[in-house]
C-alpha angles and dihedrals in degrees: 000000000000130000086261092054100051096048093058096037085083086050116075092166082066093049091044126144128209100307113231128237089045120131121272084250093056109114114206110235106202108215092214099044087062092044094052089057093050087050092054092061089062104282133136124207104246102176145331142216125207146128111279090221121047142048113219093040117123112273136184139197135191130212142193135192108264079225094051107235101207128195102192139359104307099353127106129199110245129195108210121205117205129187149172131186098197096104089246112064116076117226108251137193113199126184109246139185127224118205113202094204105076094355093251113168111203123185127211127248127260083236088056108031115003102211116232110270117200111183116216089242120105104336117167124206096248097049094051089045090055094042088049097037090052109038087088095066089054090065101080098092086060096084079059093064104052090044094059087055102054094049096066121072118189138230119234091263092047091046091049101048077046106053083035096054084045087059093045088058103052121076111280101249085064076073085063079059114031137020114192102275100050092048088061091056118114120228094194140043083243092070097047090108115113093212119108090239087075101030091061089051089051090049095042097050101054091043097053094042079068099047113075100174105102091215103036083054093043094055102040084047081062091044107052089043082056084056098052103044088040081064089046089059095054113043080052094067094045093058094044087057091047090056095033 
């Protein structure tokens, strides 16, 4: 069996056939199908995320280039395939990053980067073979967006509204854990950076170890890296009317 295998062996919703009680429209999106296609350009499987119990629960899979394309030191880009067989939830392939250092996966916002969303409604083959193909190639802007975050570095104002709006976003029982200070703090010389850049990795990294839940994880990772970048922006424009 290989490594592939026996990630997805505790996954039935992975292994999952056609569901039944779906409408006669409903077109069955096999996950590894996806995946195998992915893998063909190049991909490996690095890790996976799913409900241990049922089949047409929502599921999601990161992967990473088996020649690490890295945009920047000690970050890989990721392509995240997300998928549902409820007759409900699209499959999705988001553009994710992937940091060394404390294995943190981060995945970017629908405003920076809208995954590709493939409804489970009349796909041919051959459509579903060209949107996954060719998704790789969508990922080069990302090494722009974490730049733009490290090189900001925030004021103690800035860093709280930040670390506090993190906090905002995650579910209310992260407050039992973490205030905002405490959230900011590094637990390793890695992150001992003051950009926002590391700080949102700091803050990410100790919410999502507390959310089980695939999807709930998978949409406030986009959200927090939304946040971060939103405070980029801004402080972006501020110092462009400063100069100008």
């Amino acid at each position: 069996m290989t490594k592939t295998e026996n990630m997805f062996e505790n996954c039935p919703a992975i292994l999952a056939g056609v569901p039944s009680g779906v409408s006669p429209r409903y077109d069955f999106i096999d996950t590894r199908r996806v995946v195998e296609l992915i893998v063909a350009e190049g991909w490996y499987v690095a890790a996976v995320k799913a409900n241990r119990y049922y089949a047409s629960t929502f599921h999601a899979i990161r992967l990473r280039r088996k020649t690490p394309l890295y945009i920047d030191a000690g970050c890989e880009c990721e392509i995240v395939v997300a998928n549902a067989h409820n007759g409900r939830t699209a499959l999705k392939l988001y553009a994710g990053i992937f940091r060394v250092v404390c294995e943190n996966g981060l995945v970017l916002g629908n405003l920076l980067f809208a995954p590709t969303a493939i409804r489970h409604r009349q796909v041919s083959r051959e459509n579903l073979t060209d949107i996954v193909a060719n998704f790789p190639r969508r990922i080069d802007p990302i090494a722009r967006y974490v730049a733009e975050l490290k090189s900001f570095t925030p004021n103690g104002p800035q860093r709280q509204k930040f670390l506090t709006s993190a906090l905002a976003l995650a579910p209310r029982r992260i407050g039992k854990f973490f205030d905002a200070e405490s959230l900011g703090q590094p637990t390793r010389a890695a992150d001992s950076g003051a950009d926002l850049w590391t700080l949102l990795n700091i803050a990410q990294e100790k919410i999502l170890r507390r959310v089980a839940s695939a999807r709930s994880a998978l949409i406030l990772n986009q959200a927090l890296f939304e946040n971060a970048y939103a405070i980029a922006s801004k402080l972006a424009l501020k110092k462009l009317a400063r100069t100008g």
